[in-house]
TIDO-215949 format. One line per 8 residues: number of its first residue (from 1); their letters; for each residue x, y, z of N, C-alpha, C, O. Coordinates in pm, whole numbers. Each point is the difference from the previous one (the first is absolute). Example, Ala and Ser with C-alpha at 12.3 -4.5 7.8 and 13.67 -1.06 7.14 Angstrom:
1	as	1319 -569 780 -89 119 0 90 120 0 104 -2 66; -139 107 -138 82 119 6 -77 109 73 51 111 17
This chain:
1	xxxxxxxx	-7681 23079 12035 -57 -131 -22 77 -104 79 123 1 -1; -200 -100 78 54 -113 20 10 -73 -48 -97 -35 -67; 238 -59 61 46 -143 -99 -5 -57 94 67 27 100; -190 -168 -114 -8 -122 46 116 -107 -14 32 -5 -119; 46 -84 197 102 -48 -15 -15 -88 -159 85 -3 -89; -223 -65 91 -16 -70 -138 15 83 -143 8 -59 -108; -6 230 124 -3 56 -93 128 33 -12 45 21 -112; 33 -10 225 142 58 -42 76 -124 -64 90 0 -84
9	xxxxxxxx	-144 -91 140 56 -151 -51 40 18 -149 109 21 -54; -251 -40 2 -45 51 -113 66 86 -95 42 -32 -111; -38 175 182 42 118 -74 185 -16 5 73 68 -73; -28 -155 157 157 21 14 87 -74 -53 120 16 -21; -245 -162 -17 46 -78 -88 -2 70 -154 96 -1 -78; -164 32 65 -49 95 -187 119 92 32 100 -27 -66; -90 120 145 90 103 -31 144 -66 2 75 57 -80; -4 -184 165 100 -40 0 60 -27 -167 100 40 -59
17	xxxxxxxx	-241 -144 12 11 -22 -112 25 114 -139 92 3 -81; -164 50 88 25 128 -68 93 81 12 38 74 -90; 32 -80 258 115 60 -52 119 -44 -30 94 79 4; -76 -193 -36 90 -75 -36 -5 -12 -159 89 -60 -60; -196 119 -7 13 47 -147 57 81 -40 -64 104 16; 173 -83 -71 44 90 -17 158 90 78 79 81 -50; -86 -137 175 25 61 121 150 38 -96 30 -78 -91; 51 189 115 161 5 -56 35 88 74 -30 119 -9
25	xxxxxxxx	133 -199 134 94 72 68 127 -26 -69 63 -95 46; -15 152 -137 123 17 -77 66 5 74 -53 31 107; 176 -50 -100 140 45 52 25 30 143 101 47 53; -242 -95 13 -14 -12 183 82 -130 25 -27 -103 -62; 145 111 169 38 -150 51 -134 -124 -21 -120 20 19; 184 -146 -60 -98 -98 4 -14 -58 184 -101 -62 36; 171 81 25 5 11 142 -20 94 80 59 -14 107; -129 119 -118 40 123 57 -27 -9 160 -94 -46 64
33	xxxxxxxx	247 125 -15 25 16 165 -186 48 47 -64 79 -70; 18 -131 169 -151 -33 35 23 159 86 92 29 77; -216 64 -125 -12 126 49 -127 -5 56 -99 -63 -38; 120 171 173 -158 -13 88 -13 132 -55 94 78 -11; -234 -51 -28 -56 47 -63 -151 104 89 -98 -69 25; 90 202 10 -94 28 54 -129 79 -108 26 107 -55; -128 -157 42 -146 51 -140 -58 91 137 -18 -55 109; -8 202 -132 -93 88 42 -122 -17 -72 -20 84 -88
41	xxxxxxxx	-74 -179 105 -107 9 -33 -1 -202 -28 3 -87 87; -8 66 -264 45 -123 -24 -182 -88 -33 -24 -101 -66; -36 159 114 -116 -144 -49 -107 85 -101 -112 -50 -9; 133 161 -61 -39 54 -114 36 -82 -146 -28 -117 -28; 75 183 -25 -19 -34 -155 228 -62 -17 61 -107 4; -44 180 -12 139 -12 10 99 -56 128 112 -53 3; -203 88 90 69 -117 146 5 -141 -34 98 -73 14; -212 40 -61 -4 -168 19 138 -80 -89 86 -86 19
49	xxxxxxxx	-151 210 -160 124 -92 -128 159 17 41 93 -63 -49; -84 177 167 140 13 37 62 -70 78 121 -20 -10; -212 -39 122 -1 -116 98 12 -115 -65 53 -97 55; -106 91 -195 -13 -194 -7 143 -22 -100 59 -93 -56; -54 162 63 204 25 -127 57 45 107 96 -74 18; -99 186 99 92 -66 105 70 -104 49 112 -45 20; -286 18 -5 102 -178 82 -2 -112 -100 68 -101 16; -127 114 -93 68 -74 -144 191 49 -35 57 -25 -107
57	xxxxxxxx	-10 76 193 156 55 -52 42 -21 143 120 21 18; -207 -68 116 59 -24 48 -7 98 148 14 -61 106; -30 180 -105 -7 129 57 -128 -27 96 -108 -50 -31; 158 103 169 -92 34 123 -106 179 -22 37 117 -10; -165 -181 10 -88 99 8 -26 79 96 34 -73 93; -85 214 -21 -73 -8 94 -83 129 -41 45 103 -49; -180 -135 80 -88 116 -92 -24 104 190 26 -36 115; -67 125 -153 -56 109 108 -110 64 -108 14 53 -110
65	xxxxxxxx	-129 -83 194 -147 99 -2 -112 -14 97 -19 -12 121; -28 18 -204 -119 26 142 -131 -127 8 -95 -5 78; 126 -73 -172 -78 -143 8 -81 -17 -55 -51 -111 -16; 3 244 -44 -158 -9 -52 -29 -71 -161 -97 -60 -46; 226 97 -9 -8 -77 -181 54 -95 23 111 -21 47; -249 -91 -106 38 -160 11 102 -19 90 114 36 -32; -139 -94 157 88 -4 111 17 -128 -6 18 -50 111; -16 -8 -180 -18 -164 4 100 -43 -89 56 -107 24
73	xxxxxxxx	-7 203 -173 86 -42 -57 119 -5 58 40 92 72; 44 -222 -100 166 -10 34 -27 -14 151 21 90 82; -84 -251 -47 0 -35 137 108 -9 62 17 -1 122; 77 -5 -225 144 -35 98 146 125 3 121 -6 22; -225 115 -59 112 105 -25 -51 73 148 -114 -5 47; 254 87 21 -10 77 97 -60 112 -11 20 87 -86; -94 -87 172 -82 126 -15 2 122 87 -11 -29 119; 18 120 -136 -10 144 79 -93 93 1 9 101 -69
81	xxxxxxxx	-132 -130 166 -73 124 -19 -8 144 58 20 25 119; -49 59 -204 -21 174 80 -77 24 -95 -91 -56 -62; 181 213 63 -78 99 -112 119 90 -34 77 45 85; -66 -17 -252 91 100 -9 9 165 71 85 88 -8; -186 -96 62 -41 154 64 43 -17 144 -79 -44 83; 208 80 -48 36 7 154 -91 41 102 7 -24 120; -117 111 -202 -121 50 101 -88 -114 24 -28 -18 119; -18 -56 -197 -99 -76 24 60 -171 105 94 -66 -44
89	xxxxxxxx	-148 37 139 3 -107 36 132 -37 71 51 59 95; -2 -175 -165 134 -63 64 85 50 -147 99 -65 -31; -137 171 -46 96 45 -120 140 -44 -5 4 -119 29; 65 147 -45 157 -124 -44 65 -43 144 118 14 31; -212 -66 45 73 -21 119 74 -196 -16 79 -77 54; -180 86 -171 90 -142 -1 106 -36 -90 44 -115 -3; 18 242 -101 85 22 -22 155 57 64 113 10 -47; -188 22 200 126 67 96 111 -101 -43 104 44 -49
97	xxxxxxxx	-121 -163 65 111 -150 -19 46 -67 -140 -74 11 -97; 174 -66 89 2 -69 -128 90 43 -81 30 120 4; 37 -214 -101 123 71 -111 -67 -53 -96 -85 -85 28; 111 129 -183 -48 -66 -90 70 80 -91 17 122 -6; 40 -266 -102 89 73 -164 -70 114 -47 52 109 -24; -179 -139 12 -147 100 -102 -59 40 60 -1 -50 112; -73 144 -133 -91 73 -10 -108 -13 -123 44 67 -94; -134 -112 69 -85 44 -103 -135 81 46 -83 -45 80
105	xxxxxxxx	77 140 -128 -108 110 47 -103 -10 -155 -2 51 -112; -81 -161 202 -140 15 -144 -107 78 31 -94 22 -78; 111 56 277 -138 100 -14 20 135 24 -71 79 63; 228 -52 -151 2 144 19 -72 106 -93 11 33 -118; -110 14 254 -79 169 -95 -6 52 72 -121 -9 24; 161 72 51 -26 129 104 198 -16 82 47 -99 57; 22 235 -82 121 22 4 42 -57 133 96 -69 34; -232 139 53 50 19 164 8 -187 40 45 -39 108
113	xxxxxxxx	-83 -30 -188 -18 -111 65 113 -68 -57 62 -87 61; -35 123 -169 135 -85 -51 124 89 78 95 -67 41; -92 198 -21 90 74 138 42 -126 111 102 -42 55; -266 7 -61 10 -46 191 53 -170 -4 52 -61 94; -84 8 -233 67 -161 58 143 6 -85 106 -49 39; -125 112 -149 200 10 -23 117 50 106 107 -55 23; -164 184 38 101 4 70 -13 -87 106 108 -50 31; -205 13 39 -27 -138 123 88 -103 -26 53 -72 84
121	xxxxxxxx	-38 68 -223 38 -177 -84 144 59 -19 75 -89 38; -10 181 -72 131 51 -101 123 -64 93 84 -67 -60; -72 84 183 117 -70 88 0 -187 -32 106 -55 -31; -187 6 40 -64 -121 -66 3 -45 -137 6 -120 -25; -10 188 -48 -12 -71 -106 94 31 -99 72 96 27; -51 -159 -152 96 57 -96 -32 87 -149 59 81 -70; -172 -143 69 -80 10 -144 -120 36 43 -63 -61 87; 9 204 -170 -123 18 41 -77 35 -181 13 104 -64
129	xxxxxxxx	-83 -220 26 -69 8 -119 -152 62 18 -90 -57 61; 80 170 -121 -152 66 -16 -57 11 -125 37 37 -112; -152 -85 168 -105 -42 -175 -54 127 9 -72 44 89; 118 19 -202 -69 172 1 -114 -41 -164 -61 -103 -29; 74 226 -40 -80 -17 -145 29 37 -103 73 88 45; -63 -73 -179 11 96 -71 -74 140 -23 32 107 -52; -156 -163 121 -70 135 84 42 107 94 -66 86 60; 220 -120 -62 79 104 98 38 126 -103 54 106 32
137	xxxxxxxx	-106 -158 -189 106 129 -43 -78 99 -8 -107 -21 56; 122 167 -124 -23 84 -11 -91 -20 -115 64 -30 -101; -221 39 77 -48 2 -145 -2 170 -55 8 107 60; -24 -145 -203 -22 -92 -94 171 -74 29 110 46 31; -173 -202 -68 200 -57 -2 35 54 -148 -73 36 -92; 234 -48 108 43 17 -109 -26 -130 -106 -24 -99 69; 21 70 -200 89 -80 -69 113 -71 27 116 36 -17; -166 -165 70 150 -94 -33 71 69 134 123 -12 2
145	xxxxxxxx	-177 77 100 66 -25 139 84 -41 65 9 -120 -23; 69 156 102 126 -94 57 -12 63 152 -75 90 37; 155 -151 27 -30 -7 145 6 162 70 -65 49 93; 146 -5 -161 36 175 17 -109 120 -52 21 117 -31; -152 -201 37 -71 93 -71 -63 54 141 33 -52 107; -133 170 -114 -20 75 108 -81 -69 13 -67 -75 -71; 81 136 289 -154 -92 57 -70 60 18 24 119 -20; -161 -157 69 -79 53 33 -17 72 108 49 -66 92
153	xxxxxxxx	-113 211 -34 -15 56 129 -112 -17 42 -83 -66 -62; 51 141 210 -135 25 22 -13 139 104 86 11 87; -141 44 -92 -13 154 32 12 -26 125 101 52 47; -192 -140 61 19 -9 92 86 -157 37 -63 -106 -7; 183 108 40 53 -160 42 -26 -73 126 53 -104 40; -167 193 31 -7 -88 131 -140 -65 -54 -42 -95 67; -27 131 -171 -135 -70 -45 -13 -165 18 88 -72 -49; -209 12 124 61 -176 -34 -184 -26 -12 -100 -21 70
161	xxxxxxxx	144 42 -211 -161 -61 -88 47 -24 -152 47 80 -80; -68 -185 71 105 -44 -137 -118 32 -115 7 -27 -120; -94 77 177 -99 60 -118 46 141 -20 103 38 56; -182 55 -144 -2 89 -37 91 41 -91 6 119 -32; 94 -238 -34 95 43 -92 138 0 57 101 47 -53; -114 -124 207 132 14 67 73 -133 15 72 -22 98; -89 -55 -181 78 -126 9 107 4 -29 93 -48 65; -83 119 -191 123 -41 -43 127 125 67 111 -4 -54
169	xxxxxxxx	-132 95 154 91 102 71 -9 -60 96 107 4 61; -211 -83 8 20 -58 96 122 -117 1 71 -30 95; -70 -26 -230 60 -126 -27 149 16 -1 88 -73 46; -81 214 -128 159 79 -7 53 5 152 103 -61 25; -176 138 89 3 49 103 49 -140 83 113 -10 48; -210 -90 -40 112 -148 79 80 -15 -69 110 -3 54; -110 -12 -199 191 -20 -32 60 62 50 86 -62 62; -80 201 -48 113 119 61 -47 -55 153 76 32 91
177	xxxxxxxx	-145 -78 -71 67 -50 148 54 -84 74 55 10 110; -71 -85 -168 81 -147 -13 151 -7 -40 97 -68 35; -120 167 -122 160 29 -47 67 107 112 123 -6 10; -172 74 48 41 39 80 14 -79 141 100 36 63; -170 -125 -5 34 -74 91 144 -101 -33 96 -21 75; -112 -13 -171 123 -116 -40 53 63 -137 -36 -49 -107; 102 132 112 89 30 -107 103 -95 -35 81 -62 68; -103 67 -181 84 -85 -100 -20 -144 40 99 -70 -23
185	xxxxxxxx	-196 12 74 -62 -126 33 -147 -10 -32 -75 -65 73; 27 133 -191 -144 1 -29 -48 1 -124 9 101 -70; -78 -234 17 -30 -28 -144 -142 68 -40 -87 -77 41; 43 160 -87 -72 74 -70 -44 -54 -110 62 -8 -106; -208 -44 136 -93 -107 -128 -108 46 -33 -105 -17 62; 119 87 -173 -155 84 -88 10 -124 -113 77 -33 -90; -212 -20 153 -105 -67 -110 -57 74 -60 -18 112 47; -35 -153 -190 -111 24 -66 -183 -58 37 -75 54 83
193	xxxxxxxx	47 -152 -154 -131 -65 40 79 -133 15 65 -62 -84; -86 39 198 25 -145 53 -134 -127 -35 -112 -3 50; 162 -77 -133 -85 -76 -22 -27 -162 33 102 -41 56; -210 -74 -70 53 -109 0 -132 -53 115 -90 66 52; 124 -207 -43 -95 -85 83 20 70 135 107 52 33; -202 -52 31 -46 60 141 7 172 4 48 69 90; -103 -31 -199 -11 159 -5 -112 44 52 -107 -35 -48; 115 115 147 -127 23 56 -102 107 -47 -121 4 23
201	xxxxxxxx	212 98 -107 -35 112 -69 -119 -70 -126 -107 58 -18; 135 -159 -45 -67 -57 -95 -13 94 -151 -90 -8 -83; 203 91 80 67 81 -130 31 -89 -108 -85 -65 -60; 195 63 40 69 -70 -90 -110 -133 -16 -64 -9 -105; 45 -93 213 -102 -106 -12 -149 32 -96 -44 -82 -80; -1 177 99 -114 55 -55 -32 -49 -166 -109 -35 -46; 297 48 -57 7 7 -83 8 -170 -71 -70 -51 -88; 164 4 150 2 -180 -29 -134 -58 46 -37 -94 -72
209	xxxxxxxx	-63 132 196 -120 -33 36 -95 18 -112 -68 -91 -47; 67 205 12 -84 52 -110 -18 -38 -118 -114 -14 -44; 222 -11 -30 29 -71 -118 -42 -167 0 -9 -80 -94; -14 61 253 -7 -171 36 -195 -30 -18 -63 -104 -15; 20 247 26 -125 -19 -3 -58 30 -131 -120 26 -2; 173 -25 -86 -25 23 -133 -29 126 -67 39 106 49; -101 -109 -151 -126 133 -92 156 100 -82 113 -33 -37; -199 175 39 63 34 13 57 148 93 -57 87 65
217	xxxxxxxx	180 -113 -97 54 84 105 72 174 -12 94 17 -78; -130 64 135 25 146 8 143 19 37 26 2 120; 59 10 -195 170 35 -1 16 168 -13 -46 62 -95; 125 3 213 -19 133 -54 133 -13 -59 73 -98 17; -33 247 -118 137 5 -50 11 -37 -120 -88 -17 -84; 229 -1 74 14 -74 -143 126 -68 52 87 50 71; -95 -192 -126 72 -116 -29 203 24 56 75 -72 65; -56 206 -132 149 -11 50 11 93 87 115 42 17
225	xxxxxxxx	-233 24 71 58 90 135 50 -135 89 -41 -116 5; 181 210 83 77 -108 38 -62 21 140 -60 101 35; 89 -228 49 -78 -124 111 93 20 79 100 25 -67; -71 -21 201 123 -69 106 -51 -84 131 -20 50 111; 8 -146 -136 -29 -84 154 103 -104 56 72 -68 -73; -72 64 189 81 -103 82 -56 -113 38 -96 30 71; 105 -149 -81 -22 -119 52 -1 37 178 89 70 46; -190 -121 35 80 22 117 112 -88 38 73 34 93
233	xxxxxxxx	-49 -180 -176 90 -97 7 88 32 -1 89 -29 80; -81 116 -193 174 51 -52 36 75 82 112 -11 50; -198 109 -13 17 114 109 71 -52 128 101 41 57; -216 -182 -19 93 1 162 102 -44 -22 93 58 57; -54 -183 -153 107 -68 -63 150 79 -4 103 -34 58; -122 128 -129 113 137 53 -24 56 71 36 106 -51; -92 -66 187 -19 32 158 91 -89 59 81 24 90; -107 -147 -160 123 -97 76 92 -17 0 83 -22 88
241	xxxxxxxx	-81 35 -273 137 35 -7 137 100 76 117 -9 39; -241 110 -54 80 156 41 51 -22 136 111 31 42; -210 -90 23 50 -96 166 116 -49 11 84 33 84; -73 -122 -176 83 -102 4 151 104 -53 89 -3 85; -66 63 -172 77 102 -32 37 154 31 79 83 -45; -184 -88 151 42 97 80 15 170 -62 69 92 42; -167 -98 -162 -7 97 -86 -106 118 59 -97 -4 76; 178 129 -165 -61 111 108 -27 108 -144 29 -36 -114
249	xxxxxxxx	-77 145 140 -12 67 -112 -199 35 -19 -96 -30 71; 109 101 -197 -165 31 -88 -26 -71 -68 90 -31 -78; -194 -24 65 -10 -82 -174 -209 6 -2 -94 16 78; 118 -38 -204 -170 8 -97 12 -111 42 117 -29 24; -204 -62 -1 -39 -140 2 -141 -22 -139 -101 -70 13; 135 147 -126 -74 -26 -98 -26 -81 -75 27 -54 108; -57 -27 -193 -9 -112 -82 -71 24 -133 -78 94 -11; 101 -169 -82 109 -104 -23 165 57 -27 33 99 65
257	xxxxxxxx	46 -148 -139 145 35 28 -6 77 -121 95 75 -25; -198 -84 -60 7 72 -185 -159 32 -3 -95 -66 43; 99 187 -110 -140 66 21 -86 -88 -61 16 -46 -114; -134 16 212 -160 -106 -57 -101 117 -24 -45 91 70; 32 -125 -180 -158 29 -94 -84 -11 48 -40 -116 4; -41 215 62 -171 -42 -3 -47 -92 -39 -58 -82 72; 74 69 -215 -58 -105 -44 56 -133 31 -71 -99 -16; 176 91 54 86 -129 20 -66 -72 95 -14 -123 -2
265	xxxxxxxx	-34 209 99 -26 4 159 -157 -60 -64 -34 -117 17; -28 190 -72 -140 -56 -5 -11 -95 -61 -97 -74 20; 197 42 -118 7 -132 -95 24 -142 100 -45 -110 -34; 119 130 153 20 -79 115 -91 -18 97 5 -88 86; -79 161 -98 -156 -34 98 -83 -97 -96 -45 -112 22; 39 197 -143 -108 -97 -73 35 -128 -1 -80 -92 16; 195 79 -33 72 -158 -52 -11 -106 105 -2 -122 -9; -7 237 150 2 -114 118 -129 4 57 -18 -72 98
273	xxxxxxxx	-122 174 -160 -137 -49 30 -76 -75 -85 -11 -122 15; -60 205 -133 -83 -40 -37 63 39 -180 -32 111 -43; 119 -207 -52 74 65 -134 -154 48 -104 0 70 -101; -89 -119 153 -111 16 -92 -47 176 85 -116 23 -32; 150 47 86 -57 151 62 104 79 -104 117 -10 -36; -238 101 10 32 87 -96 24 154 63 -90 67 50; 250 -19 -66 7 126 66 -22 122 -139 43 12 -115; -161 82 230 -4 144 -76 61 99 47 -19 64 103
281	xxxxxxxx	113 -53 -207 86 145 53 -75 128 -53 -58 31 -104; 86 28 220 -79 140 43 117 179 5 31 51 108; -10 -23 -173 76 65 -6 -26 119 112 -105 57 30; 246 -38 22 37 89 179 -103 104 -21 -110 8 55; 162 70 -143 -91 101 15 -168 -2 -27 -63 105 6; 22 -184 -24 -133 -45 -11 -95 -56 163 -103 13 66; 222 -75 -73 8 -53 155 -12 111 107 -91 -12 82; 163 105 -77 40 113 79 -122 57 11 -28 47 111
289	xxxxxxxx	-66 -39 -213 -108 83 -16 -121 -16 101 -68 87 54; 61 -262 -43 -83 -66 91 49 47 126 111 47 25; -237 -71 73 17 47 127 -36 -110 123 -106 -62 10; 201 56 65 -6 -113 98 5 -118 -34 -67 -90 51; 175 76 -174 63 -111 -36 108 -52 2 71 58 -81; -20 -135 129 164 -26 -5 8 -91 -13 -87 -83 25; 248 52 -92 35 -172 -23 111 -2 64 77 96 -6; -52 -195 73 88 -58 86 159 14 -61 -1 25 -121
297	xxxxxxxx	124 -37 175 108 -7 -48 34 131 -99 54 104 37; -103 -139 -183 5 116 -88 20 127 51 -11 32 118; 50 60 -235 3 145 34 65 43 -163 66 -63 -82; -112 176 85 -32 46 -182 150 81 3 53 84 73; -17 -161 -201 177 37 -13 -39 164 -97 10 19 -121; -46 56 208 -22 163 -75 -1 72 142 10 -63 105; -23 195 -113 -14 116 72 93 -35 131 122 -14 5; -210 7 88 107 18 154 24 -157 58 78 -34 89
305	xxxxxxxx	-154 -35 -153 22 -149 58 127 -97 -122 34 -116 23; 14 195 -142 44 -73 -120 176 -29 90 90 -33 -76; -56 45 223 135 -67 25 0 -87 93 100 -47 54; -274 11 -17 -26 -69 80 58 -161 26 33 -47 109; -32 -30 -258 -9 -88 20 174 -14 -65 27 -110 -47; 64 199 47 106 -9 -100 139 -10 99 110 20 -50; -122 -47 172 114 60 113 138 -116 -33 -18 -121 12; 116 163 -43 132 -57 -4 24 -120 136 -6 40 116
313	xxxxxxxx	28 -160 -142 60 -128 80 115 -58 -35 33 -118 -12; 19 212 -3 163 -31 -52 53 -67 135 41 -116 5; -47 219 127 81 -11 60 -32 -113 159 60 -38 101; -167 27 -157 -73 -170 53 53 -120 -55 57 -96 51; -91 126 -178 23 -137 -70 162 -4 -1 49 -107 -37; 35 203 71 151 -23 16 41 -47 119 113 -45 15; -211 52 91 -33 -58 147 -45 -149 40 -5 -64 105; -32 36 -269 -35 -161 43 -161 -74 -51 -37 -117 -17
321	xxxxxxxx	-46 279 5 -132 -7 -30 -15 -79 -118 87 -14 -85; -211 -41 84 -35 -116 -111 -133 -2 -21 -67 42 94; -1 -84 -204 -144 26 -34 -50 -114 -62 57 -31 -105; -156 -44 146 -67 -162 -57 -82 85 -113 -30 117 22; -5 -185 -148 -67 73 -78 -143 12 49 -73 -73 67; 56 222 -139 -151 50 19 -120 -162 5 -63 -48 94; 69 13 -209 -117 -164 -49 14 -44 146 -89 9 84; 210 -57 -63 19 -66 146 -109 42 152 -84 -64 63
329	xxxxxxxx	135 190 -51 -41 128 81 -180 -79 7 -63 -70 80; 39 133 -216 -185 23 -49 -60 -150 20 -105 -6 64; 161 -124 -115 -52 -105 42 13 -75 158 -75 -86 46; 208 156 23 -22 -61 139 -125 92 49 -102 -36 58; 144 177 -104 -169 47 98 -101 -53 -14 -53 -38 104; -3 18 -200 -137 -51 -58 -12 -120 118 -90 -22 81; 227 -50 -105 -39 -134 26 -5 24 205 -67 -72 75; 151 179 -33 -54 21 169 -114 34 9 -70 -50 88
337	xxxxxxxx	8 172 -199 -95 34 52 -150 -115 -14 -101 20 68; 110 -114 -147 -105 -80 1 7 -105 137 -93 -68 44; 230 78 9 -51 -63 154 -60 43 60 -77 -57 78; 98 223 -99 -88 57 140 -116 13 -42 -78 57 76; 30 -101 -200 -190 46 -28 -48 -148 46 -117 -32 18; 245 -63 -2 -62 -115 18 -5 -42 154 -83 -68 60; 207 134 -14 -60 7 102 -96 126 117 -6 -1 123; -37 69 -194 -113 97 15 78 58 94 -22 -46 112
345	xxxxxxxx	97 121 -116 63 77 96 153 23 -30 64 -83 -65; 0 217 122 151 -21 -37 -7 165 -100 -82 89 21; 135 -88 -73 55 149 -65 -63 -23 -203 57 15 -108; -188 -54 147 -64 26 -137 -119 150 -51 -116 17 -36; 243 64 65 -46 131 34 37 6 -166 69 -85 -57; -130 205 -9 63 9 -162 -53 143 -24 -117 33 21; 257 88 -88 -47 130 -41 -44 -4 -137 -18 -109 -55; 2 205 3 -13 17 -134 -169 37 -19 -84 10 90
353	xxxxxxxx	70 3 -205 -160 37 36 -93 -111 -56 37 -85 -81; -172 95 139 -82 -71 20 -58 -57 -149 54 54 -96; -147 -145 68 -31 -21 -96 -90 49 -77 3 -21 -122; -91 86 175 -78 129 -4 105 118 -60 -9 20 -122; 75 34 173 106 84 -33 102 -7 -116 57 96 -53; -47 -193 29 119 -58 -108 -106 -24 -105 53 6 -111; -212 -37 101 -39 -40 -99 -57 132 -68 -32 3 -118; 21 108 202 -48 92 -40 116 80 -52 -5 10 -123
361	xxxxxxxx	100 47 172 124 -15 -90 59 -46 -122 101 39 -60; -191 -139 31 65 -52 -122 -139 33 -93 26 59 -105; -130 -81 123 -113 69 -54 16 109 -63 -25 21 -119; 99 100 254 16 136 -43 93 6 -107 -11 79 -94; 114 -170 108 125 52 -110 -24 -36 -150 25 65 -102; -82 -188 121 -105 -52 -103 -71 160 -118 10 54 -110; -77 -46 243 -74 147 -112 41 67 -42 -18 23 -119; 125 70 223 72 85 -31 117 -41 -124 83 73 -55
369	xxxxx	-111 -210 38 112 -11 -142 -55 27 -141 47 36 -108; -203 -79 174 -82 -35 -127 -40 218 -54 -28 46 -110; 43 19 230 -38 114 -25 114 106 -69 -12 104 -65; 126 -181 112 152 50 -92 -2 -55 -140 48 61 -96; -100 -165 91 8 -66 -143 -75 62 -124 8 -54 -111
C-alpha cells in the first residue's frame, strides 16, 4: 500500500501520540550516548514503532529494503534499497559500506538470507538483534516454557516457503545463523502475538473492534485460559533499550509480566468498545468440533496447544521489558483502527470469523445445550 504524505501526517501524529502512553523505558540513561541504528526491513508493523522511539531517544536510523512497503513513511530517515536475496537485483550491495551500533533484523525467515547480510554486516557492526518467534519452538510447547526449551526442525533446511508448517524451523534456523555470524554479539527475540495500533494482521484488533460493534458476541474457551500478547510499543521500547545497553542473549518477548486471563483480555475489549455487547462463551471443545472456524489470538489451554500461551518472561523482564496494561493496549487499537475506516484505506483488514459464522455458532451451541439439558 501507498501512504499519501497527508496520511502519514495523519497516521504519525496518532501513533506518536499513542506512544507516549504508557511508554516505560526504566532504568535506560535519561540521555542515552546517540546510537546509529541499522532496521532490515522497518516500514511493517514493528519498524515504524521502533523508528519513532528511536529518534525520540535520540538515535540515528537507517532502514534497508526494497521500497515497496509504504515508501513514504519516515521522509527524513536514510534509506537503503535492495533485496535480502544476494541473487536478486542489487541484493546487499548497498550494504557493502557503513558501521552501525545495531542491527535489528525484523525480516528474518529464510536462514540463507540472514547467512548473507550478518556475515556482510558482522566486521561492521556490534550488535546484531533478530526478531525470531515463539514459533521457533518445538510443538506441542511445554507448560510455562523457558528459553531452553527445544526448537523446532525441518526435515529439509534448505526449504524457503514459510508455509507448510515451516515457520517456525525456519525461524529457529536464522537464529542459529545469526548467532553464528556474530557470536556472542546477538540478541535473540521470540515474540508471542504482537499487538496494537497499526497491525496489519487485524488479529488481536478483530476482538476490541468487535465488541465496539455491539450484539452479541462468540468467545471461545473459558474465562481463565491464559492470554500472552505484546504491545508493539513495549516491544520496540525495549529494542531500544537493548540498543542502548548493548544486551545480547535469548529472551520470550511475552506479555504481560503476570499471567492474563482470557477473560481479563476480553473484559478489556468490551470496556474499550461497546460495555453494553454481550460475550458468549463457547466452550474449546465445542469449538474444535466446528469446521473452518477460528478465532484470532486464542488457543484452547488443553491437548497440544494448552503451553501455548504460558511461555516464561522472566528473563526479559530482568532485561528491562515492560508492559502498558492490556485496557490500554485494546482502547488505543480501537481508537487507530477507526482512522483507517475513516480514512477508507490503511490496514483495516480484520481476522476472526465472519458474522454469518459466529452467528451460526452460537445458534449451534445454543441447541446443543438445550439438547444436554
Amino acid at each position: 500500500m501507498t501512504v499519501s504524505r497527508r496520511d502519514f501526517i495523519a497516521w504519525s501524529a496518532a501513533a506518536t501520540a499513542l506512544a507516549a502512553t504508557g511508554l516505560d523505558l526504566a532504568a535506560a540513561p535519561a540521555k542515552p550516548s546517540p546510537k546509529k541504528i541499522l532496521i532490515l526491513g522497518g516500514t511493517g508493523f514493528l519498524g515504524p514503532a521502533t523508528i519513532e522511539i528511536a529518534q525520540a531517544r535520540g538515535h540515528q536510523v537507517t532502514l534497508f529494503n526494497r521500497g515497496k512497503t509504504r515508501p513514504n513513511l519516515f521522509p527524513g530517515v536514510e534509506k537503503l534499497h535492495g533485496d535480502r536475496d544476494p541473487k536478486k537485483g542489487e541484493g546487499l550491495k548497498a550494504l557493502e559500506t557503513g558501521t552501525w551500533d545495531a542491527v535489528i533484523d525484523n525480516s528474518a525467515y529464510y536462514p540463507r538470507l540472514v547467512t548473507a547480510s550478518a556475515s556482510l554486516l558482522a566486521p561492521r557492526v556490534k550488535q546484531y538483534l533478530i526478531i525470531s518467534s515463539i514459533s521457533a519452538y518445538q510443538e506441542p510447547n511445554p507448560e510455562n516454557g523457558t528459553e531452553d526449551a527445544p526448537l523446532a526442525g525441518l526435515t529439509d533446511p534448505t526449504v524457503e516457503d514459510i508455509g507448510e508448517g515451516n515457520y517456525g524451523g525456519l525461524k529457529a534456523l536464522c537464529e542459529q545463523a545469526a548467532q553464528k555470524a556474530l557470536p556472542d554479539r546477538t540478541a535473540v527475540i521470540r515474540p508471542g502475538y504482537i499487538v496494537g495500533p497499526d497491525d496489519p494482521t487485524g488479529r488481536f484488533t478483530y476482538w476490541p473492534v468487535r465488541f465496539d460493534r455491539g450484539g452479541e458476541i462468540a468467545v471461545p474457551g473459558a474465562p481463565t485460559d491464559p492470554v500472552q500478547i505484546i504491545d508493539v510499543r513495549d516491544l520496540a521500547a525495549w529494542l531500544v533499550l537493548m540498543v542502548e545497553r548493548g544486551t545480547t542473549g535469548v529472551f520470550n518477548a511475552c506479555g504481560p509480566e503476570k499471567r492474563l486471563a482470557w477473560g481479563t483480555l476480553v473484559a478489556a475489549c468490551r470496556s474499550a468498545g461497546n460495555p453494553g455487547s454481550k460475550p458468549v462463551w463457547i466452550p474449546a471443545d465445542f469449538v474444535a468440533q466446528q469446521k473452518d472456524l477460528e478465532f484470532p489470538i486464542w488457543a484452547a489451554y488443553q491437548g497440544e496447544t494448552k503451553g501455548f500461551h504460558t511461555w516464561r518472561n522472566d528473563r526479559a523482564v530482568k532485561a528491562g521489558l515492560r508492559f502498558r496494561p492490556a485496557e490500554q493496549t485494546a482502547k488505543d487499537t480501537l481508537a487507530w483502527f477507526k482512522t483507517q475506516e475513516k480514512m477508507e484505506k490503511g490496514r483495516n483488514k480484520l481476522a476472526g470469523p465472519s458474522a454469518a459464522q459466529e452467528a451460526k455458532l452460537i445458534a449451534a451451541w445454543r441447541e446443543a445445550s438445550k439438547a444436554k439439558s
